[in-house]
C-alpha positions as CSV (number, residue, x, y, z in Angstrom):
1,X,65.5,23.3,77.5
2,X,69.2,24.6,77.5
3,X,69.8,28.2,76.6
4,X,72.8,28.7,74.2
5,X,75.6,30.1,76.6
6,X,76.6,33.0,73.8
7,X,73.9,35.4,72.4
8,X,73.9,35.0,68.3
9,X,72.2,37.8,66.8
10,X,72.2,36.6,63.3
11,X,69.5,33.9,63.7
12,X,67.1,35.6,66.0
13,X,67.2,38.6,64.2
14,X,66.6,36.8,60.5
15,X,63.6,34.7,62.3
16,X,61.9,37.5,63.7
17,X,62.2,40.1,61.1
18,X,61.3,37.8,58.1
19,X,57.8,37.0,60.7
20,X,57.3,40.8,61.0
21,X,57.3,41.4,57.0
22,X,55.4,38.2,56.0
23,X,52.7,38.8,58.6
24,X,52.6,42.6,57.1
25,X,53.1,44.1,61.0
26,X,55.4,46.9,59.1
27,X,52.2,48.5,57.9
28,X,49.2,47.3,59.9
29,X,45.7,47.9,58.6
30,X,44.5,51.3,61.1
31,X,42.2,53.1,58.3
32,X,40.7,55.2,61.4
33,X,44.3,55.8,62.9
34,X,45.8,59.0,62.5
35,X,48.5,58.7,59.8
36,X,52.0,59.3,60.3
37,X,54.6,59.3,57.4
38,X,57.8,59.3,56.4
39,X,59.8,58.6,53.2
40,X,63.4,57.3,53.3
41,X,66.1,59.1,51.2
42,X,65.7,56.6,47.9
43,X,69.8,55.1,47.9
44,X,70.7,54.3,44.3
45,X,69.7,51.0,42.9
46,X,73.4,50.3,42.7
47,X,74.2,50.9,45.9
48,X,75.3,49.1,48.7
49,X,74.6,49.8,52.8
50,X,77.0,52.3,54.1
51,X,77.7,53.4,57.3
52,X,76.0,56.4,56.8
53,X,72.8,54.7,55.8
54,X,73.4,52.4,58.7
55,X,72.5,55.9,61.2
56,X,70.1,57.7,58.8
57,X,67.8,54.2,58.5
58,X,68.1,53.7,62.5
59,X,67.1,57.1,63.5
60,X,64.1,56.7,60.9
61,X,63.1,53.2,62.0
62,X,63.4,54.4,66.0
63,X,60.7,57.2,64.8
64,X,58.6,55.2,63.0
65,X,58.2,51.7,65.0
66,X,57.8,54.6,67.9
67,X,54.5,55.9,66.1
68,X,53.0,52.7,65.1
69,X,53.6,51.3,68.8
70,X,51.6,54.8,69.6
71,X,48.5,53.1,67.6
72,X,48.7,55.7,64.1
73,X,49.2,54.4,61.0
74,X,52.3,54.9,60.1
75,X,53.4,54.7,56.8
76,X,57.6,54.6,55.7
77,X,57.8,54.5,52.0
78,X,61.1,52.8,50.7
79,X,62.4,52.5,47.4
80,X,65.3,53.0,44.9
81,X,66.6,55.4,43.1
82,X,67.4,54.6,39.2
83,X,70.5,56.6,39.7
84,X,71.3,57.6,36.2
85,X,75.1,58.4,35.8
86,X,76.0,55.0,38.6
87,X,73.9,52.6,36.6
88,X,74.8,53.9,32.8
89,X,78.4,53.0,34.3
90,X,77.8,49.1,36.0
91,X,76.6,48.2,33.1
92,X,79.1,49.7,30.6
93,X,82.0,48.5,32.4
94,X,80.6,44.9,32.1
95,X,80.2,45.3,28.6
96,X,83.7,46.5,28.8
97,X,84.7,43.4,30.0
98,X,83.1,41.1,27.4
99,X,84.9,43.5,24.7
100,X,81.4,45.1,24.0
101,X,80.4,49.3,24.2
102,X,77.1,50.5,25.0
103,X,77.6,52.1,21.2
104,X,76.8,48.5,19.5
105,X,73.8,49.0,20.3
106,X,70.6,51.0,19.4
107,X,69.5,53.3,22.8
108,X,66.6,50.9,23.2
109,X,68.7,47.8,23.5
110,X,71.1,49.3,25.6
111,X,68.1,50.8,28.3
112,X,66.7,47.2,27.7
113,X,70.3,45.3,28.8
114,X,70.0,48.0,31.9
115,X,66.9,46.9,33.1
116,X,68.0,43.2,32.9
117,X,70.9,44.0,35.4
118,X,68.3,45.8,37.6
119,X,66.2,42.9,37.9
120,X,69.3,40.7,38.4
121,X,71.7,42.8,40.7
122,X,69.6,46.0,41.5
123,X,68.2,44.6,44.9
124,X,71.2,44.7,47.2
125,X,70.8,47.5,49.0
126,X,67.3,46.4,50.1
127,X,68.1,43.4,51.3
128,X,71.1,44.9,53.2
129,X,68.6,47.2,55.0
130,X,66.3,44.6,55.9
131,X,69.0,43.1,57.7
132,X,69.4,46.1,59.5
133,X,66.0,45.7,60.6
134,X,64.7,48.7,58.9
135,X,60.6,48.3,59.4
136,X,59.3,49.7,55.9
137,X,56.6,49.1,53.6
138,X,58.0,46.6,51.1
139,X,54.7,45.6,50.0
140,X,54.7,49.5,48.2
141,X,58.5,49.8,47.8
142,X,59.1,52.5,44.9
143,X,61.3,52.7,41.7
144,X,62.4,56.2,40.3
145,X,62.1,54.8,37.0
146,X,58.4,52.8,37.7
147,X,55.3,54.0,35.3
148,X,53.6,55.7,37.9
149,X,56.9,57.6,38.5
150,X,58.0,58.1,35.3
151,X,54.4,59.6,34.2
152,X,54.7,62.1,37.5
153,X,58.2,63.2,36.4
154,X,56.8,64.2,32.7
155,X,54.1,66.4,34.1
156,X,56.1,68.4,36.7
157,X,58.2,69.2,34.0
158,X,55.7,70.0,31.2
159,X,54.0,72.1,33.6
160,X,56.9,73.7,34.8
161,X,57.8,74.4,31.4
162,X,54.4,75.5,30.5
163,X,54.9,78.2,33.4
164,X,58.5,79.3,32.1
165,X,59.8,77.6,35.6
166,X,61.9,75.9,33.2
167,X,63.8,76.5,30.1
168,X,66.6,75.7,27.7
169,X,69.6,78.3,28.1
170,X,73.2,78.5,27.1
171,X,75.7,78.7,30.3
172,X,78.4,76.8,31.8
173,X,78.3,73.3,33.8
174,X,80.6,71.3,35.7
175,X,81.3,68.9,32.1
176,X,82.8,65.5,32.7
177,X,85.0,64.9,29.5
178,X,85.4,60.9,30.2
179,X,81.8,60.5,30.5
180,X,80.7,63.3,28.1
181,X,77.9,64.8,30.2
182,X,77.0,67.7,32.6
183,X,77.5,66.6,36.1
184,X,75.7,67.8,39.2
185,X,77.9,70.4,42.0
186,X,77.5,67.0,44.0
187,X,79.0,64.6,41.3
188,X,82.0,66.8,41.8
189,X,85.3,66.0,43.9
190,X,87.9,68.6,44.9
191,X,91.6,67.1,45.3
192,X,94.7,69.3,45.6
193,X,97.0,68.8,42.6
194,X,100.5,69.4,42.5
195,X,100.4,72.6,39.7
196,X,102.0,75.7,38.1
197,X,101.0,78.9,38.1
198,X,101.9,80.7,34.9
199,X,102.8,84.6,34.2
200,X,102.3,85.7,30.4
201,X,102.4,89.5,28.7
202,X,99.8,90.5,26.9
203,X,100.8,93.5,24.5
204,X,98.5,96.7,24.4
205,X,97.6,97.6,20.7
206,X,97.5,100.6,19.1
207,X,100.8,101.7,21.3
208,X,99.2,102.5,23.9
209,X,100.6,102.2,27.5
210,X,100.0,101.8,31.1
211,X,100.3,104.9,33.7
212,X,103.6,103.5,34.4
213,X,105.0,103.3,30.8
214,X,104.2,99.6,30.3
215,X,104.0,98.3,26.7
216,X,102.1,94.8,28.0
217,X,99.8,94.1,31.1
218,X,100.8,91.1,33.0
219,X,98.3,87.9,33.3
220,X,98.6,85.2,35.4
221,X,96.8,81.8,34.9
222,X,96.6,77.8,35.7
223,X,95.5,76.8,33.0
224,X,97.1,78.6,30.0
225,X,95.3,76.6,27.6
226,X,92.3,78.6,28.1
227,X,93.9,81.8,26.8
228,X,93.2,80.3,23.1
229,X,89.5,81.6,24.4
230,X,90.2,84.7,26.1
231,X,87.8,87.3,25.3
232,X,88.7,90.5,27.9
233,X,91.0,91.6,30.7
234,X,89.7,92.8,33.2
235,X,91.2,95.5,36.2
236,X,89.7,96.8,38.9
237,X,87.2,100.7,38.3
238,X,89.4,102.1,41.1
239,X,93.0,100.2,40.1
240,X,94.9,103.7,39.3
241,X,97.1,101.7,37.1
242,X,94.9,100.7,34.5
243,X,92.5,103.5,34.3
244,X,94.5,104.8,31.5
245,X,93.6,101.8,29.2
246,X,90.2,100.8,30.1
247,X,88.1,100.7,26.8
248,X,91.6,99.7,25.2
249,X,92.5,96.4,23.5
250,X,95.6,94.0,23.6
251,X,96.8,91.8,20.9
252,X,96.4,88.1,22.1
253,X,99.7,86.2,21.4
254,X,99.4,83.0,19.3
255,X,95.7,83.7,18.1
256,X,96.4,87.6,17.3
257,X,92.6,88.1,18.5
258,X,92.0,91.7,20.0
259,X,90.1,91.8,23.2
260,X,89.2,94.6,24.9
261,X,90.8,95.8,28.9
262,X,86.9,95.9,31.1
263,X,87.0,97.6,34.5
264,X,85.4,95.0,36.9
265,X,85.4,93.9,40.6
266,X,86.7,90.6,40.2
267,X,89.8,91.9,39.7
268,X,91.6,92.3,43.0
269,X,94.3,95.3,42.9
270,X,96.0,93.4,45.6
271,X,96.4,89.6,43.9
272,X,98.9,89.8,41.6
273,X,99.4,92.4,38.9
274,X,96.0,93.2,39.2
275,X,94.9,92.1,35.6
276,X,93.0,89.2,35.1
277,X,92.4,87.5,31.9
278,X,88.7,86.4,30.9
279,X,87.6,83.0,29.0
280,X,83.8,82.8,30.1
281,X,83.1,80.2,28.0
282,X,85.5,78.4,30.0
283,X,85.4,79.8,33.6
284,X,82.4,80.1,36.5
285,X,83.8,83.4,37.1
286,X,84.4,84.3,33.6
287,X,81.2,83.8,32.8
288,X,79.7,86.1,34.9
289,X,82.4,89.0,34.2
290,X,81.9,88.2,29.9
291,X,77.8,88.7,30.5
292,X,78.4,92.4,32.5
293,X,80.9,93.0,29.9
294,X,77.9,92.6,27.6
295,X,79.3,89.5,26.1
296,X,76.2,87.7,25.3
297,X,76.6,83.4,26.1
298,X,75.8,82.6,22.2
299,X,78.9,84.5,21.4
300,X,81.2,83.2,24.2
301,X,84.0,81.3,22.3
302,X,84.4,77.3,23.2
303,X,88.0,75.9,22.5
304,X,87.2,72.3,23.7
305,X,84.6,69.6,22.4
306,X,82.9,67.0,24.5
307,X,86.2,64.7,25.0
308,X,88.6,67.8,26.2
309,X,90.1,68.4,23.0
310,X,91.0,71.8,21.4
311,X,88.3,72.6,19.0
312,X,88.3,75.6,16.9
313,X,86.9,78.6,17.9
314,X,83.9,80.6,16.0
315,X,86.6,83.2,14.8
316,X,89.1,81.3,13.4
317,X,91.5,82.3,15.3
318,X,93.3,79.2,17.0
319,X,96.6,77.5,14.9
320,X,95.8,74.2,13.1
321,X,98.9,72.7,15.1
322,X,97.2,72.8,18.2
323,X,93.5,71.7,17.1
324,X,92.4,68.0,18.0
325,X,95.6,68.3,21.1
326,X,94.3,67.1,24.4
327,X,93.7,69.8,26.9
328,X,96.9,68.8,29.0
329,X,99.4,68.4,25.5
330,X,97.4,71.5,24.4
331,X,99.0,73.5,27.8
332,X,102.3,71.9,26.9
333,X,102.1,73.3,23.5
334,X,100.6,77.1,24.5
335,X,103.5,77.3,26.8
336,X,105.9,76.8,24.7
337,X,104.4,79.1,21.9
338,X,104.2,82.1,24.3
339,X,107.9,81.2,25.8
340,X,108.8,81.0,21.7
341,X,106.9,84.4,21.4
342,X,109.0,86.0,24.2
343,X,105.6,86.4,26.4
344,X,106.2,84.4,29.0
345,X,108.1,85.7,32.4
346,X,109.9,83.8,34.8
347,X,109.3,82.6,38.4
348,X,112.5,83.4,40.4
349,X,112.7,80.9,43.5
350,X,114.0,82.4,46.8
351,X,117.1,81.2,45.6
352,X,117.4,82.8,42.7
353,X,117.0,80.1,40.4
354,X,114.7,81.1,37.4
355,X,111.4,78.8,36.3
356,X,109.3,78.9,33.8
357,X,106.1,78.9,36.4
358,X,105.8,78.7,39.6
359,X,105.0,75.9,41.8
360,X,101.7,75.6,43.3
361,X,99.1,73.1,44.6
362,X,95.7,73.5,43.2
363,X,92.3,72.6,44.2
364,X,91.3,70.5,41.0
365,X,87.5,69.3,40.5
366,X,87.2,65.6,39.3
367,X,84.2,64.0,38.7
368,X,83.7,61.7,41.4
369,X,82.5,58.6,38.6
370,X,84.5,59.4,35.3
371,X,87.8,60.0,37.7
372,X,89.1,62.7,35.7
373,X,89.4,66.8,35.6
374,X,86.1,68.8,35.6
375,X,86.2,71.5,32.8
376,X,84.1,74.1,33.1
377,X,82.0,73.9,29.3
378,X,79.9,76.2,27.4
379,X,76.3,74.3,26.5
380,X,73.0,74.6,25.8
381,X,71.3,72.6,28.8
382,X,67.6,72.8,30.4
383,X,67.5,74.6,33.5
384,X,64.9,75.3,36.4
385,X,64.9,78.4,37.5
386,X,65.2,77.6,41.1
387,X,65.3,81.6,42.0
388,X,61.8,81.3,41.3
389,X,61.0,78.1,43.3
390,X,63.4,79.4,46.4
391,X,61.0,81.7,47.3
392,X,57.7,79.8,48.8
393,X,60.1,77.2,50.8
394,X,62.5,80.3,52.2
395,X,59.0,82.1,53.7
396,X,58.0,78.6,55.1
397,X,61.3,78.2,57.3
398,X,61.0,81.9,58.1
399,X,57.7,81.5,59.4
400,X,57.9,78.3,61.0
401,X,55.9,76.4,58.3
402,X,58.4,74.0,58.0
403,X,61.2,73.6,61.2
404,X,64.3,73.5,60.4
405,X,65.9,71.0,63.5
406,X,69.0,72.1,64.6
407,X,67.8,75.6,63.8
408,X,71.5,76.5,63.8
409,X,71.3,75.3,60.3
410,X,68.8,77.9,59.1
411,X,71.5,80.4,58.6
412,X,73.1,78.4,55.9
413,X,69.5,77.4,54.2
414,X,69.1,80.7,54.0
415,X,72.1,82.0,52.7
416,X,72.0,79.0,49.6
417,X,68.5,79.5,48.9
418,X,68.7,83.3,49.1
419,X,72.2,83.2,46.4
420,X,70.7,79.8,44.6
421,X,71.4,79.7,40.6
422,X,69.6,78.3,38.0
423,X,69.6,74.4,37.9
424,X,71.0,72.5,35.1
425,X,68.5,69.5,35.1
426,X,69.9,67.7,31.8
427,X,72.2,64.9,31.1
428,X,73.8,62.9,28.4
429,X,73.3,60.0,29.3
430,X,70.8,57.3,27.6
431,X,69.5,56.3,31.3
432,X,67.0,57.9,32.9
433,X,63.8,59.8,32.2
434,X,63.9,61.5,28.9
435,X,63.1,64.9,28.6
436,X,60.0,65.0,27.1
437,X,61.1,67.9,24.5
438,X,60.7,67.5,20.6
439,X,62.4,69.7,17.6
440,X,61.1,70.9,14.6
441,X,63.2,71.2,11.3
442,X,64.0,75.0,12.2
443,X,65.1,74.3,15.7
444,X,61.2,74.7,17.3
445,X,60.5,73.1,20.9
446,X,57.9,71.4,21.4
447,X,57.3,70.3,25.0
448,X,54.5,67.8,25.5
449,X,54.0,64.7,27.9
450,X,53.5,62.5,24.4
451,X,55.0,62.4,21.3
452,X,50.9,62.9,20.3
453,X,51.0,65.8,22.0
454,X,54.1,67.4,20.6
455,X,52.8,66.8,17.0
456,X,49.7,68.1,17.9
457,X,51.3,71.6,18.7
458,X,53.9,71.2,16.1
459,X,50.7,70.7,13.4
460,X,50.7,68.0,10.4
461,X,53.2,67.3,8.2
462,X,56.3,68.5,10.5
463,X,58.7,65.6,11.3
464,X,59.9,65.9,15.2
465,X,63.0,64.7,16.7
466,X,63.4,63.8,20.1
467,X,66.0,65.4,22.9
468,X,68.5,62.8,23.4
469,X,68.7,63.8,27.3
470,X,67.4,62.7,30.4
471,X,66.9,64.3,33.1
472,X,69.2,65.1,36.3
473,X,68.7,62.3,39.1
474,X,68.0,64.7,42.0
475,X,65.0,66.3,39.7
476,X,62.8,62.8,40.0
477,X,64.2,62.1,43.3
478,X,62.7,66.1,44.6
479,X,58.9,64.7,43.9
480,X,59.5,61.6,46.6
481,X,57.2,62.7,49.3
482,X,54.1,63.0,47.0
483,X,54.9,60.8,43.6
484,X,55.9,57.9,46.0
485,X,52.0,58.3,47.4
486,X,50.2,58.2,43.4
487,X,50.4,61.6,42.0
488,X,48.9,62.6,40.1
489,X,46.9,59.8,39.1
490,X,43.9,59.2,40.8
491,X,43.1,57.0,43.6
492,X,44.2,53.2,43.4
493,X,41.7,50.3,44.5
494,X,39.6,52.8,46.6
495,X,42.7,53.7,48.7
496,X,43.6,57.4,48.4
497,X,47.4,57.4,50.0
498,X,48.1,60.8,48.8
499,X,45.3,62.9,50.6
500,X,46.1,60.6,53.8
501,X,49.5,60.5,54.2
502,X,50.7,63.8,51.7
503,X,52.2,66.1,53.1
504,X,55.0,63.8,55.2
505,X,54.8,64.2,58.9
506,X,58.7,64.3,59.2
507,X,61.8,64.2,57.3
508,X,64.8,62.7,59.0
509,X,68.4,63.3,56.5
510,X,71.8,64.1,56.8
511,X,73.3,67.6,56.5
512,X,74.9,66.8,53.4
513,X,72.2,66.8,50.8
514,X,70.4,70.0,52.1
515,X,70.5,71.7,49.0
516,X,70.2,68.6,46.6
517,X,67.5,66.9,47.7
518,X,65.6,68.5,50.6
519,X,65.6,72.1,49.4
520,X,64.2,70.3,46.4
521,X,61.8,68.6,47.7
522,X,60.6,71.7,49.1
523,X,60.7,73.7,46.1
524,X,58.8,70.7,43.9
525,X,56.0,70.3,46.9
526,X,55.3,73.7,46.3
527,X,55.1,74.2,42.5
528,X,53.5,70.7,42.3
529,X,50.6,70.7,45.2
530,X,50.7,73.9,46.5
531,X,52.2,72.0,50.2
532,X,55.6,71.9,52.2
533,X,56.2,68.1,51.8
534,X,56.5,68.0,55.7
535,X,56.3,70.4,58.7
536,X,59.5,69.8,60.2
537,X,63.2,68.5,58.9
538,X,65.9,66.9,61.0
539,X,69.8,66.8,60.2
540,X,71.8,64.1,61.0
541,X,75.7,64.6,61.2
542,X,78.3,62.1,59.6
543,X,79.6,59.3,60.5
544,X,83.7,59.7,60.7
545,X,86.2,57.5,61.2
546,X,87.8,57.3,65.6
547,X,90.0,60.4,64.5
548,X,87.4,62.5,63.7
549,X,88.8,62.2,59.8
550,X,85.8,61.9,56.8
551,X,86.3,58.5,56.1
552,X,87.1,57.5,52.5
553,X,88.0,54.8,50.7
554,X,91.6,56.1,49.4
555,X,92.2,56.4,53.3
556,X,91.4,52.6,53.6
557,X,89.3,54.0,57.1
558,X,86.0,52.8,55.9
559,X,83.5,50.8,58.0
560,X,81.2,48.5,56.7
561,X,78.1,48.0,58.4
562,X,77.7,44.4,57.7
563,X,80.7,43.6,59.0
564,X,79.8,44.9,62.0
565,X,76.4,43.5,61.8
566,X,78.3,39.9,61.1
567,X,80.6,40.4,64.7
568,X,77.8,41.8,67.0
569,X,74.4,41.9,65.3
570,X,72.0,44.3,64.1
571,X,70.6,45.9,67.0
572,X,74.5,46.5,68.4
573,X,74.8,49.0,65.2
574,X,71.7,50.0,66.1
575,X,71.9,50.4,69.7
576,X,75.3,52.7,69.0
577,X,73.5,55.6,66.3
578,X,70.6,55.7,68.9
579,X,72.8,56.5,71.5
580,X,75.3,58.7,70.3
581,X,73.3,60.5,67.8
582,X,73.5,64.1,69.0
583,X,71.6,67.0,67.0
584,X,73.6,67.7,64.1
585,X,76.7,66.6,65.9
586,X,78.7,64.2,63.7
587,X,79.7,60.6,65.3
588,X,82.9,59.0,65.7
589,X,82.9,55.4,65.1
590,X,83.7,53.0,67.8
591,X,83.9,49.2,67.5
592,X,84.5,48.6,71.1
593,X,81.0,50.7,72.0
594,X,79.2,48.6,69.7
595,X,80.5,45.1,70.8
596,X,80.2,46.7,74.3
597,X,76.5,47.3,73.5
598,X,75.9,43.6,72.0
């Protein structure tokens, strides 16, 4: 027999793994063994294998093929996520193309057309991680949006609700106007923006004036716009200047609305002229500076509607002219009013030329799907209140209940879980799980895990309609480690995976979705079972480009995995993560290490 004078990876590595998973030797029958488990971050149906998945599944597999060689049972759960926002948008851009929008159809054809491009395109990314020779179960592998799942997401979050762990609540979220839903903090891009920065005078009423004799105080904003909403401006208790007119009122130009002057410490005496104006209904900051100014979230004002567009406000207040304008032609228009209105005061360059704003790059938010601006929107939404939930999984790192590996990355658990805000779990979208949530005529919840149910509470003869939501992506993804295993149905053909292999024995993810998904996790284990999910978590750095630079595709430095999978063969890639995987250190990529290690 002649060997082949040149290794090739591709055929070897197809035989022998397509022998392993046929023959079941990914999961080998050891009912006595001592289990070991571990779940694998669920990548989005959509997906495709990136080099990041490419170290997180090697580090996993090395772990797990290491246990089962040790004799336990050793259990990796696989499976997809339904990925909510991703999929609605496949399958309305290939509507797009046909000249079709996912409004032609009812909500029940369109979720039906969805789950036709599941079963047609949705298993990519698993077969791209079998070619990486990623040992799972496939014979259990897991769908966020499968029965089982589904009926575990509606409990947690009846009972959650039944505890008043969750609510519905007016407040502001990170709104993507192309998509027209509330996105989540990770759904959200920051790119610098070549922008202005604006100075306008706002006149005191009643004639009264500054320490200093001023008629006006001075505002300065980026997105004038947003004054059409302004409700207060605030200076700082111990700014001397302003101490004269706190309690006071200016005249807003344009609308004519009276707000009142708030001492608060957002204001920074040093930044400017020290006043800043207040639009909670249409700032993070704001927000919080309107609610201790004892400006309740029902009466914040809301100058946009779902698409971006000026809307009027509950007052009245705003010109007809500038109603229906897009955001950006709104600005246009506000600065010209206020310039018209003699408000508005130069920027004078260090040449003495004369502007009408000043020139300044800003860090923008743009949803990282829809591709446009993030606006900060005023909405009634369902939230968790994760305060609540922070506090079991915070006493389990601080006593060692759960290891935090490298433990330098305690500090920063600590200090997210310790500040964490309530979490906006709905979505407008029409994929997903819906929120199982009812309304009466007169605006009554009713939360229930069946429509049944909901009518049961509601009592005969009141007609219910449904939330339209669904529910955040990272909320079903949080019950992985124990609603991959059956829960909370019973035990399934006499085999009770949940008691044997719940909680985890390890979780192995990268750095980067701490808060969204393991945090998560370990807030649902809790609420839900009364367990940490797993004893011990280990971070994973990035993988970056040779410079040390995040790669990205609009840097055109991306590496594809299966590329280098192609050239030099699975366990090459492989070979590389193992060896140059350092605790929490991130990796530069090196083609010439892994060809060197073919």
């Amino acid at each position: 027999m002649q060997l082949p004078k040149t290794f090739d990876p591709a055929a070897i590595e197809a035989k022998w793994y397509s022998h392993w998973e046929d023959n079941g030797l990914f999961r080998p029958a050891r009912p006595d063994a001592q289990p070991f488990t571990i779940v694998n971050p669920p990548p989005n149906v959509t997906g495709s294998l990136h080099i990041g998945h490419a170290l997180d599944n090697t580090l996993q597999d090395v772990v797990i093929r290491y246990e089962r060689l040790r004799g336990k049972d050793a259990l990796w759960v696989v499976g997809t996520d339904h990925a909510g926002i991703a999929t609605q948008m496949v399958v309305e851009r290939q509507l797009e193309e046909r000249q079709d929008k996912r409004t032609n159809y009812t909500r029940e054809e369109f979720i039906a057309k969805v789950w036709e491009w599941k079963e047609e395109s949705g298993g990519t990314i698993t077969r791209q991680l079998r070619r990486l020779g990623c040992s799972m179960d496939w014979s259990r592998e897991q769908f966020t949006m499968d029965p089982h799942f589904t009926r575990a997401v509606t409990k947690v979050f009846v009972d959650l609700y039944n505890r008043d762990l969750i609510y519905r609540d007016k407040r502001l979220v990170n709104w993507d106007p192309k998509l027209k839903t509330a996105i989540s903090d990770l759904e959200v891009e920051t790119h610098d923006v070549q922008g202005h920065f604006w100075h306008f005078k706002y006149p005191l009423a009643g004639g009264v004036t500054t320490a200093d004799g001023a008629d006006h105080l001075v505002v300065a904003t980026t997105r004038p716009e947003t004054m059409l909403a302004d409700m207060a401006v605030a200076v700082h208790p111990d700014d001397a200047r302003y101490k004269s007119v706190v309690g006071k009122h200016v005249v807003l130009p344009i609308t004519g609305r009276r707000i009142p002057i708030v001492a608060d410490e957002h204001a920074d005496p040093e930044l400017g002229s020290g006043c800043v104006k207040i639009t909670p209904g249409h700032d993070f900051n704001d927000f919080e500076v309107g609610k201790r100014a004892g400006i309740a979230p029902a009466d914040m004002l809301n100058m946009l509607d779902a698409e971006a567009r000026v809307c009027q406000t509950s007052d009245g207040l705003i010109p007809g002219e500038l109603l229906s304008l897009d955001r950006f032609d709104a600005r246009k228009a506000v600065v010209e009013r206020l310039k018209a209105e003699g408000c508005q005061i130069s920027y004078v360059d260090k040449d003495g030329v004369e502007h009408d704003a000043e020139p300044r790059t800003i860090a923008t938010p743009f949803g990282d799907r829809g591709g446009v601006v993030i606006e900060p929107w005023l909405t009634d939404q369902w939230y968790v209140n994760a305060e609540k939930l922070a506090k079991k999984p915070i006493e389990a790192v601080k006593s060692g209940e759960i290891e935090i590996v490298p433990k330098s990355w305690e500090k920063t658990f600590f200090n997210w879980m310790e500040n964490i805000q309530p979490w906006c779990v709905s979505r407008q979208l029409w994929w997903g799980h819906r929120i199982p949530a009812w309304y009466g005529p007169d605006g009554a919840v009713f939360v229930a895990e069946s429509e049944e149910e909901a009518e049961a509470q509601a009592g005969a003869g009141v007609t219910l309609t449904r939330d339209d939501d669904v529910l955040d992506t990272w909320f079903s993804s949080a019950l992985w480690p124990f609603a991959t295993l059956g829960w909370p149905n019973p035990p399934q053909n006499g085999e009770d995976l949940l008691s044997r292999h719940y909680p985890n024995s390890l979780l192995i993810s990268g750095f980067d979705i701490l808060f969204f998904w393991d945090a998560r996790m370990m807030m649902m284990g809790q609420a839900m079972t009364g367990q940490n999910p797993w004893p011990r978590l280990y971070l994973h750095g990035l993988v970056r480009a040779p410079d040390g630079q995040k790669m990205s595709k609009s840097k055109g430095n991306v590496v594809d995995p299966l590329g280098l999978i192609d050239n030099y063969g699975a366990d090459a890639l492989r070979f590389f993560m193992a060896a140059m995987e350092s605790q929490g250190r991130d990796i530069k990529m090196d083609e010439k290490r892994v060809e060197g290690y073919r």
